[in-house]
C-alpha positions as CSV (number, residue, x, y, z in Angstrom):
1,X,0.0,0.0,0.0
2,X,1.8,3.6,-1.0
3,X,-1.3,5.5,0.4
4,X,-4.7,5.1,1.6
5,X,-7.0,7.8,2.4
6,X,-10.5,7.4,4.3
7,X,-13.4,9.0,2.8
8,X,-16.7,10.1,4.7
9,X,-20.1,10.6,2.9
10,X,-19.9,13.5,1.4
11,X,-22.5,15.8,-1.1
12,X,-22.5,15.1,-4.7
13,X,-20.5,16.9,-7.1
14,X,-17.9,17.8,-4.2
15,X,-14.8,15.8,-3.4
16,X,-12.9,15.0,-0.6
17,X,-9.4,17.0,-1.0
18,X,-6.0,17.5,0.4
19,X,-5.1,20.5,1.6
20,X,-1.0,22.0,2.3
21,X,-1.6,21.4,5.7
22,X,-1.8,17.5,5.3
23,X,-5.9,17.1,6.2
24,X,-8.6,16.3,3.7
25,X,-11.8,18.8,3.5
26,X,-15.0,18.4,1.2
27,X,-15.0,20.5,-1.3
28,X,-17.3,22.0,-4.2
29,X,-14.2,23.3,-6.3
30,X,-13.4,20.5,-7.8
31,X,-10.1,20.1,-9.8
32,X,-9.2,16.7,-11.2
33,X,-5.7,16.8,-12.7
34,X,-4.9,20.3,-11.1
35,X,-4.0,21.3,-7.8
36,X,-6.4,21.6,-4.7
37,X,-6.7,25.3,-5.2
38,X,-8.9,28.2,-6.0
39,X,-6.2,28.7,-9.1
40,X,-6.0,25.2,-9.6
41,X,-10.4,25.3,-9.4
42,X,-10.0,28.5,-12.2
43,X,-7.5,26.6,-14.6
44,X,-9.8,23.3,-14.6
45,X,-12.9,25.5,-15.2
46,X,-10.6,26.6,-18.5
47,X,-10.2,23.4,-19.6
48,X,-13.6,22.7,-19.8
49,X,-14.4,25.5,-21.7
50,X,-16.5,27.0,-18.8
51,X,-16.6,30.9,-18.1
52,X,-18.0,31.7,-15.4
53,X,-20.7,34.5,-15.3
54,X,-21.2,37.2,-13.3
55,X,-24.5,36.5,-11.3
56,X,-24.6,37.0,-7.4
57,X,-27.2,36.4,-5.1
58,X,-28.3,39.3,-3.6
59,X,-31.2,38.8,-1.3
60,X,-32.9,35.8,-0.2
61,X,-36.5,35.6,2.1
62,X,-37.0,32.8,4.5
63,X,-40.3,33.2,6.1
64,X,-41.9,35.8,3.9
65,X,-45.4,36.4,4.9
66,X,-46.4,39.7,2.7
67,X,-43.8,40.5,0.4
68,X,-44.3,39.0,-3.0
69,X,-46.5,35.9,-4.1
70,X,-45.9,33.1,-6.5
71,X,-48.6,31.8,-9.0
72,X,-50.4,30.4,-6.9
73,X,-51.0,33.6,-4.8
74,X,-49.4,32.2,-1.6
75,X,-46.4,33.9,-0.1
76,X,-44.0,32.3,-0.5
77,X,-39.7,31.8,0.2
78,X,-37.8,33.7,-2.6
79,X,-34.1,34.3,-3.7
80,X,-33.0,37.5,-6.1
81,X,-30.4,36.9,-8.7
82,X,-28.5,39.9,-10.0
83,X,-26.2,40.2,-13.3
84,X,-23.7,42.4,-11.9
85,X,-22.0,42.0,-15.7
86,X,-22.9,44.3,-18.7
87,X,-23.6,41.4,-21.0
88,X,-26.6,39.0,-21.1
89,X,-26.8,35.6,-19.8
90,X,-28.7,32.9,-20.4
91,X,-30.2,30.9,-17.6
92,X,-30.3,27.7,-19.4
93,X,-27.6,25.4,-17.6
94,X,-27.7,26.8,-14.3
95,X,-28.6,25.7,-11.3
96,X,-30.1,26.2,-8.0
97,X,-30.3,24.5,-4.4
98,X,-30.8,25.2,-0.9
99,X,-27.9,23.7,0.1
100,X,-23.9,22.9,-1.2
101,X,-24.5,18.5,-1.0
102,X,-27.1,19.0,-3.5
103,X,-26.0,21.9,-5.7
104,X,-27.8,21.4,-8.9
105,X,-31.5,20.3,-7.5
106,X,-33.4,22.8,-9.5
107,X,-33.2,23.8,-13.4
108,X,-32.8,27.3,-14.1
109,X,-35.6,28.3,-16.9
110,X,-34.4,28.9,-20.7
111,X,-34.6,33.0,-20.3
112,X,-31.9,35.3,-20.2
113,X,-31.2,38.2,-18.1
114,X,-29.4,41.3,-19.1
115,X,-26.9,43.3,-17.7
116,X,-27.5,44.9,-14.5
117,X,-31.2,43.1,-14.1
118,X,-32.6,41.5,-11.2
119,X,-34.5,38.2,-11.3
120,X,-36.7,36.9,-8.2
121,X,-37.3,33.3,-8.0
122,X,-39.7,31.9,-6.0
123,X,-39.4,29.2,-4.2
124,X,-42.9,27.4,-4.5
125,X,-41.4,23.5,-2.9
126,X,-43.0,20.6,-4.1
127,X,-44.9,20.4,-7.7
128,X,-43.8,24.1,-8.6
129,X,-44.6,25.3,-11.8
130,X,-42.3,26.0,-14.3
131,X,-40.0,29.3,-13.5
132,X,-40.8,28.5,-9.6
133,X,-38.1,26.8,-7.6
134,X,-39.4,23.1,-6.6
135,X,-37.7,23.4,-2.9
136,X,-38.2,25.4,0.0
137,X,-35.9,27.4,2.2
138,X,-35.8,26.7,6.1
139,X,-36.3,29.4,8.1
140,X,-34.1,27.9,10.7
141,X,-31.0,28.9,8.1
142,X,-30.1,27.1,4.6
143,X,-26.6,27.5,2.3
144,X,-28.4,29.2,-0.9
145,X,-25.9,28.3,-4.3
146,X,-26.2,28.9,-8.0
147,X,-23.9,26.7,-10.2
148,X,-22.8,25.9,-13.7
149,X,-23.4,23.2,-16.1
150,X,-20.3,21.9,-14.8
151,X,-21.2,22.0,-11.0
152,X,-19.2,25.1,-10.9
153,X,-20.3,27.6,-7.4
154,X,-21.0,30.6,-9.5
155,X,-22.6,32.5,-6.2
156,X,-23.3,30.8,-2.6
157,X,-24.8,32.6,0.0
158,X,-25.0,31.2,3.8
159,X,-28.2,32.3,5.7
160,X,-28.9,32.0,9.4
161,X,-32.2,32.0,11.0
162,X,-34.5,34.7,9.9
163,X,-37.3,36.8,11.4
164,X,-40.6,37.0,9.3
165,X,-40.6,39.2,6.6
166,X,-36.5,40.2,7.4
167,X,-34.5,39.5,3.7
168,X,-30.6,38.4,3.6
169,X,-29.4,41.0,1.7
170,X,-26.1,42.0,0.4
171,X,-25.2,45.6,1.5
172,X,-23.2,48.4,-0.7
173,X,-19.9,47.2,1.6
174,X,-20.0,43.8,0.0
175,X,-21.5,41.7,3.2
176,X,-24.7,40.7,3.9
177,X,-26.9,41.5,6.5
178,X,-31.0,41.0,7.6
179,X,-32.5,44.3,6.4
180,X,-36.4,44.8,7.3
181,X,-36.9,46.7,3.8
182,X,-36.8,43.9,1.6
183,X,-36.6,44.8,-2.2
184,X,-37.1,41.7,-4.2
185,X,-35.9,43.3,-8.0
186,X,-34.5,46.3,-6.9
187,X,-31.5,47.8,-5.1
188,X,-31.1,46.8,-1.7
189,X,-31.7,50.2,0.5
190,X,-34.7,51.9,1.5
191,X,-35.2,53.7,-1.6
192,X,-35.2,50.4,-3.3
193,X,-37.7,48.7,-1.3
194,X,-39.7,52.0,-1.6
195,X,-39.7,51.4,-5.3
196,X,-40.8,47.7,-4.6
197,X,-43.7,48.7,-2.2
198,X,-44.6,50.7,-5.2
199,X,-45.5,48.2,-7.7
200,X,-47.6,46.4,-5.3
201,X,-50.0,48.6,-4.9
202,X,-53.4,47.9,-6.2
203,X,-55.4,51.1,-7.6
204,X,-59.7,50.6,-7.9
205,X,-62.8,52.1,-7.4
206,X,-62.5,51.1,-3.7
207,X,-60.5,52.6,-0.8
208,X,-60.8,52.7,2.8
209,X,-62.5,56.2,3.4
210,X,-62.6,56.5,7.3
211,X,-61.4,54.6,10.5
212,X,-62.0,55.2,14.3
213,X,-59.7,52.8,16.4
214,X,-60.8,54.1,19.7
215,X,-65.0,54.0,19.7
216,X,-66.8,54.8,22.6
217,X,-70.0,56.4,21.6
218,X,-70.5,56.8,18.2
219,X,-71.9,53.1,16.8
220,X,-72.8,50.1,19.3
221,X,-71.6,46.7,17.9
């Protein structure tokens, strides 16, 4: 025997690697024939013929309760993709999961989004329709990832326990933080989820045209 390495469950597409300080990690960057590197990762992607795009995650809902609604009218979890890049990119090939062992558990849909747009996916679980992510994300905290055709992390997000209606979002310093002014499809600020709130609003014939929240003589229930 020259060498003999033991090797735990791990997730698929991710392999169990040696690192310079002698121990083994799982890993999602893959790089068969290169070394266990982020350069090593970048010159296998190369290879393959894969560039990588510029799409981030940029805000992700866990227990939405009256932001936005999928098809089905129920409010549901949802996670905004934004092409930071000036070109277009096509969706088609890419995937996304709610968590790094299972990186490539939903489809992307065959659109493409152009530079600088935002794209909210909503996260419908089960028999989602088409455009509607078939999982869920736990409000106890989930790893959010896009990938490539290749199982490539293009964008992976970790997200801890969240209050209702409180986005993950990433802030203007390049972290992210809970922000209680959720902006699904705009810029993460107040401004932005101003502009949201905007589009929501529903105008018809009928409004609420007086309220008394403290009655004590005028009408008897």
């Amino acid at each position: 025997t020259i060498d003999m390495v033991q090797c735990p469950e791990i997730g698929k597409e991710c392999s169990w690697a040696l690192q310079d300080d002698g121990s083994y990690i799982q890993t999602s960057k893959t790089t068969p024939g290169f070394e266990n590197t982020d350069a090593g990762y970048d010159t296998w992607l190369k290879t393959v013929g894969y560039e990588t795009p510029d799409l981030r995650i940029t805000e992700v809902m866990t227990a939405n309760r009256s932001t936005i609604q999928n098809s089905a009218g129920e409010f549901c979890d949802w996670i905004e993709l934004y092409n930071a890049g000036s070109e277009p990119v096509a969706l088609s090939g890419l995937y996304l999961s709610n968590t790094i062992a299972d990186r490539m558990k939903w489809a992307m849909p065959d659109i493409t989004l152009g530079g600088g747009q935002y794209m909210v996916i909503p996260c419908s679980g089960g028999d989602a329709p088409m455009g509607e992510a078939d999982f869920s994300l736990p409000r106890e905290g989930c790893t959010v990832v896009l990938s490539g055709s290749v199982g490539n992390v293009i964008s992976q997000v970790d997200v801890p326990r969240m209050e209702e209606d409180r986005s993950w979002a990433l802030q203007s310093g390049g972290i992210f933080a809970a922000s209680a002014y959720p902006s699904p499809g705009f810029v993460n600020s107040q401004d932005g989820c101003s502009s949201f709130r905007s589009t929501q609003v529903v105008n018809g014939p009928l409004i609420i045209n007086e309220v008394m929240p403290s009655n004590c003589s005028y009408l008897m229930q």
